[in-house]
C-alpha positions as CSV (number, residue, x, y, z in Angstrom):
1,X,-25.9,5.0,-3.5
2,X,-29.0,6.7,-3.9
3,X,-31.3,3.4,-2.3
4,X,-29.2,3.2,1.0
5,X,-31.1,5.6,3.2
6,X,-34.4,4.0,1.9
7,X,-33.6,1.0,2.8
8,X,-32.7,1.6,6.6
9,X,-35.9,3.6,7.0
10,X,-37.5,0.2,5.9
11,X,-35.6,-1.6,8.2
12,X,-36.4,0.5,11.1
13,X,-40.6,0.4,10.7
14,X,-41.2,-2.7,10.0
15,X,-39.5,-6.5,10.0
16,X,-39.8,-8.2,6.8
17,X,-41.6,-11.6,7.3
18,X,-38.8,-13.4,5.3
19,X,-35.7,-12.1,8.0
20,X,-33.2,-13.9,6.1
21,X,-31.8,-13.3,2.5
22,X,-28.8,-14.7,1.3
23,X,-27.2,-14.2,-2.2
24,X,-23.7,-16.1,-3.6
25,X,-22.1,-16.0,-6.7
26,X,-19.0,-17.9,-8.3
27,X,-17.2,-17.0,-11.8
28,X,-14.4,-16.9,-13.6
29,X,-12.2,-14.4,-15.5
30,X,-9.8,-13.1,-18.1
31,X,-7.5,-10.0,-16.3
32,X,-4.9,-8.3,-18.7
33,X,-3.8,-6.7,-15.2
34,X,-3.9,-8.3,-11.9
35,X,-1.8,-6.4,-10.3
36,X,-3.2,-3.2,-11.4
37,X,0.0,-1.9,-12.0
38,X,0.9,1.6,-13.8
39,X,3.6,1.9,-16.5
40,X,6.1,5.0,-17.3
41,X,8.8,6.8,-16.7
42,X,11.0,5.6,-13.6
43,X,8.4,2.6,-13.2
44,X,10.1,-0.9,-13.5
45,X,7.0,-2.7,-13.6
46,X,5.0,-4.9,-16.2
47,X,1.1,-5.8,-16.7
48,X,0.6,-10.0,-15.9
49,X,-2.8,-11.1,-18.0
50,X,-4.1,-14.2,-16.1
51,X,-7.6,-16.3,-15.3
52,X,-8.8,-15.3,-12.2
53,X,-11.4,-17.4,-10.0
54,X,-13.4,-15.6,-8.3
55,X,-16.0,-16.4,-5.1
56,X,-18.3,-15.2,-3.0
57,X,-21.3,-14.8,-0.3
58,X,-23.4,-12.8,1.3
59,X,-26.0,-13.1,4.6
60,X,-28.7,-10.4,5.5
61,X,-30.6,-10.6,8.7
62,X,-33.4,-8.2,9.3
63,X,-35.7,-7.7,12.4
64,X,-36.6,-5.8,15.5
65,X,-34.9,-5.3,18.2
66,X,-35.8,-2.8,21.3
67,X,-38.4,-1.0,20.1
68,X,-36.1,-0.5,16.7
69,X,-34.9,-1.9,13.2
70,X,-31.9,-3.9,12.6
71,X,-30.2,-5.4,9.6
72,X,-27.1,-6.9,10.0
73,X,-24.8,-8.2,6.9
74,X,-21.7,-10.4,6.9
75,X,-20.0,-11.1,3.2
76,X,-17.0,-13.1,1.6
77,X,-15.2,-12.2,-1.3
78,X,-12.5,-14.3,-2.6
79,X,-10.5,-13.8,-5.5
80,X,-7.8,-17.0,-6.7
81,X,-5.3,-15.9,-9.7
82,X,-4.1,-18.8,-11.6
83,X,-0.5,-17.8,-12.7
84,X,1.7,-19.1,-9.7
85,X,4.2,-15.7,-10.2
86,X,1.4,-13.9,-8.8
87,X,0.3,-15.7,-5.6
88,X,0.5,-12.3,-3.7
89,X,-3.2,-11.3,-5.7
90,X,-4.7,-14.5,-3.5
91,X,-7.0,-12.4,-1.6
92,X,-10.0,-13.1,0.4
93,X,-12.0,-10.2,2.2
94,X,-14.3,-10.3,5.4
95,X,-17.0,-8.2,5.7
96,X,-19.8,-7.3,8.2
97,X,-21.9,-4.2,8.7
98,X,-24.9,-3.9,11.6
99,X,-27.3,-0.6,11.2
100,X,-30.2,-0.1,13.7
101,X,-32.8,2.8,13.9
102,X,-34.7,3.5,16.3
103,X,-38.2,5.7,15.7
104,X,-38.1,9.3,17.9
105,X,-41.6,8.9,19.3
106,X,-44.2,10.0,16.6
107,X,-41.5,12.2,15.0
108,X,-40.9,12.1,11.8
109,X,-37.1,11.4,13.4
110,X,-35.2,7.9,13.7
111,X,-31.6,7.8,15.8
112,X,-29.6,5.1,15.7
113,X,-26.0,3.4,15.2
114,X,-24.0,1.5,12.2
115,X,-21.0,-0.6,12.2
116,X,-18.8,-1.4,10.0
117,X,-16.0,-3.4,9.0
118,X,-13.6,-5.2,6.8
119,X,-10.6,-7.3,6.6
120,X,-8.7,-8.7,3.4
121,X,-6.6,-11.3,3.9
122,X,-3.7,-13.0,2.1
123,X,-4.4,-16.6,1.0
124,X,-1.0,-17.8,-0.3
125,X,0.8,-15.1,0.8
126,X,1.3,-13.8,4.7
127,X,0.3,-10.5,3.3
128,X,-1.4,-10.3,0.1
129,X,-1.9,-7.2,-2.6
130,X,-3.6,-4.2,-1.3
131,X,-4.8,-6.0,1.7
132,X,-6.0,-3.7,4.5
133,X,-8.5,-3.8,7.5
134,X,-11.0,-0.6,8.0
135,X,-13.5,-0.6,10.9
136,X,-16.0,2.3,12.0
137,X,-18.3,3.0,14.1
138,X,-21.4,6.1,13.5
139,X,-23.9,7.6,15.5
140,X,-26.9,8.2,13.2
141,X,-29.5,10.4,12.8
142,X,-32.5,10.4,9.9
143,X,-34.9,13.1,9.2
144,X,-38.2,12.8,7.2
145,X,-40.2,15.0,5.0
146,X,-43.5,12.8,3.8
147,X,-42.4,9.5,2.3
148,X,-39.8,11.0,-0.7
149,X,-37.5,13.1,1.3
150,X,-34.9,12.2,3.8
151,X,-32.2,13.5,5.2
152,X,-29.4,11.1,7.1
153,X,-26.8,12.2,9.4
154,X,-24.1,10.4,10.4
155,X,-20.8,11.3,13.0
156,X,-18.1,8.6,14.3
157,X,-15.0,7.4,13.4
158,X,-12.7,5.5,11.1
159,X,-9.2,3.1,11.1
160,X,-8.1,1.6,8.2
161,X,-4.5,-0.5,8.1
162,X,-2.5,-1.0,4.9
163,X,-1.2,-4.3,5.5
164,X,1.9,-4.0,2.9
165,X,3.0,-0.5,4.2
166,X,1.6,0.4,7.8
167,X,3.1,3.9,7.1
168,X,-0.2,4.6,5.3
169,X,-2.4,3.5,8.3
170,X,-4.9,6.5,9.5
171,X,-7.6,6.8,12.3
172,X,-10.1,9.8,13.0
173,X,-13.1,11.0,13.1
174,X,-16.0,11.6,10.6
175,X,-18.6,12.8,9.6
176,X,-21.1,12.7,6.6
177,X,-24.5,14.5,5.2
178,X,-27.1,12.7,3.0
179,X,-30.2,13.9,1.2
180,X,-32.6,11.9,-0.9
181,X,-35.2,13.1,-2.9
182,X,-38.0,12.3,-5.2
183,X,-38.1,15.2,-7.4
184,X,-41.5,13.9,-9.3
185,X,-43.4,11.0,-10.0
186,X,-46.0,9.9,-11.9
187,X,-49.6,9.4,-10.5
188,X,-48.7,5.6,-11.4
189,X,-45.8,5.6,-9.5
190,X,-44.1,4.3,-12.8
191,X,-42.0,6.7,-13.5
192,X,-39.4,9.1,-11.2
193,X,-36.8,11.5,-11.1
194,X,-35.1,11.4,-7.8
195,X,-31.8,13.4,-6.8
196,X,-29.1,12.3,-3.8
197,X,-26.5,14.5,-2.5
198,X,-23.9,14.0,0.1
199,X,-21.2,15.7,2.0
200,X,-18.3,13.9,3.9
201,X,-15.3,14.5,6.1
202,X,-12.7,12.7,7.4
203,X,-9.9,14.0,10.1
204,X,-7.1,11.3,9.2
205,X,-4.3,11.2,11.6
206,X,-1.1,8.7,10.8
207,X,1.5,7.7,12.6
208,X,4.7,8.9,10.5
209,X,6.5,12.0,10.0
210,X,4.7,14.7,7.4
211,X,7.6,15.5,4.1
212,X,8.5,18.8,3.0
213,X,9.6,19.4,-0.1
214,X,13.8,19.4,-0.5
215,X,14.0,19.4,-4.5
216,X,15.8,22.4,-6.0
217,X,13.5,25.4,-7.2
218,X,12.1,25.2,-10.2
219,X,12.5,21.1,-10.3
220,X,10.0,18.6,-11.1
221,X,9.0,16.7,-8.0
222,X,10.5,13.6,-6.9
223,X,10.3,11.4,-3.9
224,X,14.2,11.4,-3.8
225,X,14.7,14.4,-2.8
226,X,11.7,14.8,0.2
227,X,12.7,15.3,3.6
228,X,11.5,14.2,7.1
229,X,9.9,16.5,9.9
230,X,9.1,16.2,13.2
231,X,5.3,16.9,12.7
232,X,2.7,14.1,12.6
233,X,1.6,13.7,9.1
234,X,-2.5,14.8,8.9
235,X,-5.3,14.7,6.5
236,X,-8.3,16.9,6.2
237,X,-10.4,14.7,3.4
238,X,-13.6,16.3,2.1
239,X,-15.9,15.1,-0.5
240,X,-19.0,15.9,-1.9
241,X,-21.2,14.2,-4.4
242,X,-24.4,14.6,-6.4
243,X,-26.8,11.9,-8.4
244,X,-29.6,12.2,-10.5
245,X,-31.3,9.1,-11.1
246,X,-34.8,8.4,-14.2
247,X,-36.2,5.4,-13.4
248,X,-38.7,4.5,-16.3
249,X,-38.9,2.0,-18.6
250,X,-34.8,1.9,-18.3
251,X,-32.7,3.5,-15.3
252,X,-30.9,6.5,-16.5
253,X,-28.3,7.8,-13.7
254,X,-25.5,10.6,-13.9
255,X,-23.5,11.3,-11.1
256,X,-20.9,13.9,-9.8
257,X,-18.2,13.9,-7.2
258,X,-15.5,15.7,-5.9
259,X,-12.7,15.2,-3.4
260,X,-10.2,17.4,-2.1
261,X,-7.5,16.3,0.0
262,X,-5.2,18.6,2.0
263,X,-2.2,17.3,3.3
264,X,0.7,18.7,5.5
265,X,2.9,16.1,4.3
266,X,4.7,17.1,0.7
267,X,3.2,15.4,-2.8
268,X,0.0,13.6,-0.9
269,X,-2.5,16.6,-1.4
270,X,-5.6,15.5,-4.1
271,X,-8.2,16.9,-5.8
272,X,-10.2,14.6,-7.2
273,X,-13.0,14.9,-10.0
274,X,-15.3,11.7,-11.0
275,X,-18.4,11.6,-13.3
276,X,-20.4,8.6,-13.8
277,X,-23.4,8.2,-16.0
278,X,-25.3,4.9,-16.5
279,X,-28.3,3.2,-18.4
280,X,-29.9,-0.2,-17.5
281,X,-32.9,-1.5,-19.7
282,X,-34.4,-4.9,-19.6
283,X,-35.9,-7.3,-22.1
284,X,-38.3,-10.3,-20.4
285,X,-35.9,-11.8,-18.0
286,X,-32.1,-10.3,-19.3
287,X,-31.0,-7.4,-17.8
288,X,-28.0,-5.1,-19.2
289,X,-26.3,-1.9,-17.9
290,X,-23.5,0.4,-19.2
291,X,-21.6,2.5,-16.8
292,X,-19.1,5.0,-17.9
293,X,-16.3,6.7,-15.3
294,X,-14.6,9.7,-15.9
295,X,-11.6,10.3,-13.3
296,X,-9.5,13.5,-13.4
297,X,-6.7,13.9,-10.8
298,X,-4.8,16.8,-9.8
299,X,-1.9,16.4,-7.5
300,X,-1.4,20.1,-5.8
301,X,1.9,19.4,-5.1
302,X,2.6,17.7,-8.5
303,X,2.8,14.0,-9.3
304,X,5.8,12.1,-7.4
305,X,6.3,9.1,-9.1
306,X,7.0,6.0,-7.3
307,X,9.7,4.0,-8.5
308,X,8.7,0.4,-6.3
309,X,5.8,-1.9,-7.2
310,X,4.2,-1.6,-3.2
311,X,4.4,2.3,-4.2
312,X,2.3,1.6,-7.5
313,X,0.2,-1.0,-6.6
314,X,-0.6,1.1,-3.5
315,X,-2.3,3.9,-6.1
316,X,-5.2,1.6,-6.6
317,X,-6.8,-0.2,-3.6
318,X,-10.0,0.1,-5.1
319,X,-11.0,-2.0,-8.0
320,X,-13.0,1.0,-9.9
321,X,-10.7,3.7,-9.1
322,X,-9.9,4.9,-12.3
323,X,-12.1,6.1,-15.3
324,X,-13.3,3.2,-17.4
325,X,-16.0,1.4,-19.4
326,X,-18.3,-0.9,-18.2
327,X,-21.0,-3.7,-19.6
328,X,-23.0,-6.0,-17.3
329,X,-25.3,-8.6,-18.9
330,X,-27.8,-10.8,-16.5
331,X,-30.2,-13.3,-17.2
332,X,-32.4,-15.2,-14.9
333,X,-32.8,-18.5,-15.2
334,X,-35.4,-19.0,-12.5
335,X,-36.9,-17.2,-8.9
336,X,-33.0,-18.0,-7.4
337,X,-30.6,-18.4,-10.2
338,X,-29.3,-16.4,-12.8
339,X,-25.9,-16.3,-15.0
340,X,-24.2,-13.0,-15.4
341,X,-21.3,-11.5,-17.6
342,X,-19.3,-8.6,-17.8
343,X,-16.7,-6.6,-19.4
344,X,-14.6,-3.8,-18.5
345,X,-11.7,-1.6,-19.6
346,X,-9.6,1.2,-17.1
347,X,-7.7,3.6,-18.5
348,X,-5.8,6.7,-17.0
349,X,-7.7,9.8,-18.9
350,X,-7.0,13.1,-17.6
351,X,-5.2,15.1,-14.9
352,X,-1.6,14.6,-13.6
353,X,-2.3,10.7,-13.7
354,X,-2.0,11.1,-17.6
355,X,1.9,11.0,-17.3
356,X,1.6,7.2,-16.4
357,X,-0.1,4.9,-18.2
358,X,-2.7,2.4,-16.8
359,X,-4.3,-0.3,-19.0
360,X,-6.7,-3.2,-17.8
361,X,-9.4,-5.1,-20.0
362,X,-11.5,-7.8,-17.9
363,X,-14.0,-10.0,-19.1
364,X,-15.7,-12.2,-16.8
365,X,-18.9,-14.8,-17.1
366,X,-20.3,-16.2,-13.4
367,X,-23.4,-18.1,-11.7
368,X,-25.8,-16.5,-9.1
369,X,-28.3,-17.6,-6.5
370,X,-29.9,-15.1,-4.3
371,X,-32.9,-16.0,-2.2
């Protein structure tokens, strides 16, 4: 997070002399969970452990184009489970982003545009587990103070599809704030403390009905008993987030963020709480890091719990959304190649998620080559 603006200021000035980069990787793991399902009450559903095979790609491409700064990414991530009752977790994902910047004159100012987009695909299955397509679109703006302080504004739009329920498909616009700092630094340039915080906002708009609550007063909520409108299910999501970031001899980061959803449609309103904190330290040429996520949720209207597996796979799109403990261990093996391994648990903590139960262990051992 807290390299991204730094990097497109970069790309804006100047072309690197090597344009291209490209990095791959291919592995293989152990996943007590590939479905990432929940268990509880109501929930008919049961964790599958299998090997998973894992591969995957990525192209940079930097230069200058019209007087400005491009880079332009395109990526392939495809993940093969090896259990046959699970084919639906055969997923591959398309990515490509484009950012250019373009320098205001002598201004300490840079305008600009980014592009975005993504498509997961189902490889044995016409639509696979938790695949979606988003795209987006920004106008950007960046602002500089000196070399250690900028501030990046972006405003656009967003669609994303869920390809296994296209009741949860949203478009509308957005908007987000970013400022990075360098707090202090040593006269070496050694040693830093640098701070990023960011705002965001999205208008979601979807295409079914919004649900009013129908239970009986006093009753826990259920998804049985919701009722249909005639009003247009919308979203206001808001987040904002903030990282502080020592970078010494190790890399000491903690983070904050919060999101608050407000829904008109009954049981879909969030608050969302998520602290990370992380250390990397290095010895010659191996490389470790430990990340730790804490996730609290708080339904506003109260937790409905879904009774379907689409329903409870649906919870969890994203592979790190959930607290969890994480090790990553790297060792290069020479200028281009390096072997990597890591291991993970997820767990359901705190807030109203508590009252299911969520439980994934992952170990995983791959092969890298990034030039």
């Amino acid at each position: 997070m807290r390299r991204a603006a730094l990097v497109l200021l970069c790309v804006a000035e100047q072309a690197r002399a090597a344009p291209w980069a490209v990095s791959a990787e291919v592995g293989g793991e152990v996943d007590s969970n590939v479905q990432r399902v929940e268990t509880g009450p109501g929930l008919m559903t049961a964790p599958v452990t299998a090997g998973v095979l894992r591969f995957g790609v990525r192209v940079d491409h930097k230069d200058r184009l019209l007087g400005g700064g491009y880079v332009l990414g395109l990526s392939d991530l495809t993940r093969y489970v090896q259990d046959s009752s699970v084919t639906v977790e055969n997923v591959t994902v398309l990515g490509g982003d484009l950012r250019w910047l373009h320098p205001l004159g002598e201004r300490p100012v840079l305008f600009g545009f980014g592009l975005t987009g993504a498509d997961a695909l189902g490889i044995t299955d016409p639509v696979g587990a938790r695949t979606f397509r988003n795209l987006g679109a920004d106008g950007v703006l960046v602002v500089r103070s000196g070399e250690d302080t900028h501030l990046t504004l972006a405003v656009g739009g967003r669609q994303f599809k869920y390809k296994p329920d296209r009741s949860y498909d949203w478009s509308g616009a957005t908007a987000t704030a970013r400022l990075d700092m360098v707090l202090w630094q040593s006269a070496s340039k050694t040693r830093s403390l640098e701070l990023v915080t960011a705002l965001g906002f999205e208008a979601r708009g979807y295409d079914v009905t919004a649900l009013v609550n129908a239970c009986p007063p006093g009753a826990k909520p259920d998804p049985g008993c919701a009722m249909g409108t005639d009003i247009s299910r919308r979203d206001r999501f808001q987040r904002g987030a903030i990282e502080l970031t020592w970078v010494g001899k190790q890399v000491v980061a903690l983070g904050y963020q919060a999101t608050v959803i407000d829904s008109n449609s009954f049981g879909q309103s969030l608050t969302r709480h998520r602290v990370t904190g992380s250390v990397t330290a290095s010895w010659g040429n191996t490389f470790a890091t430990l990340l730790g996520i804490l996730q609290i949720d708080q339904y506003n209207d109260g937790l409905l719990v879904q009774r379907d597996l689409q329903h409870a796979e649906f919870t969890n799109v994203e592979d790190e959304n959930r607290s969890s403990l994480q090790l990553r261990l790297a060792r290069k093996l020479s200028s281009t190649w390096s072997v990597e391994g890591r291991g993970a648990v997820w767990r359901n903590i705190a807030g109203a998620a508590k009252e299911l139960a969520f439980d994934r262990e992952l170990g995983y051992a791959g092969l890298i080559y990034a030039k």
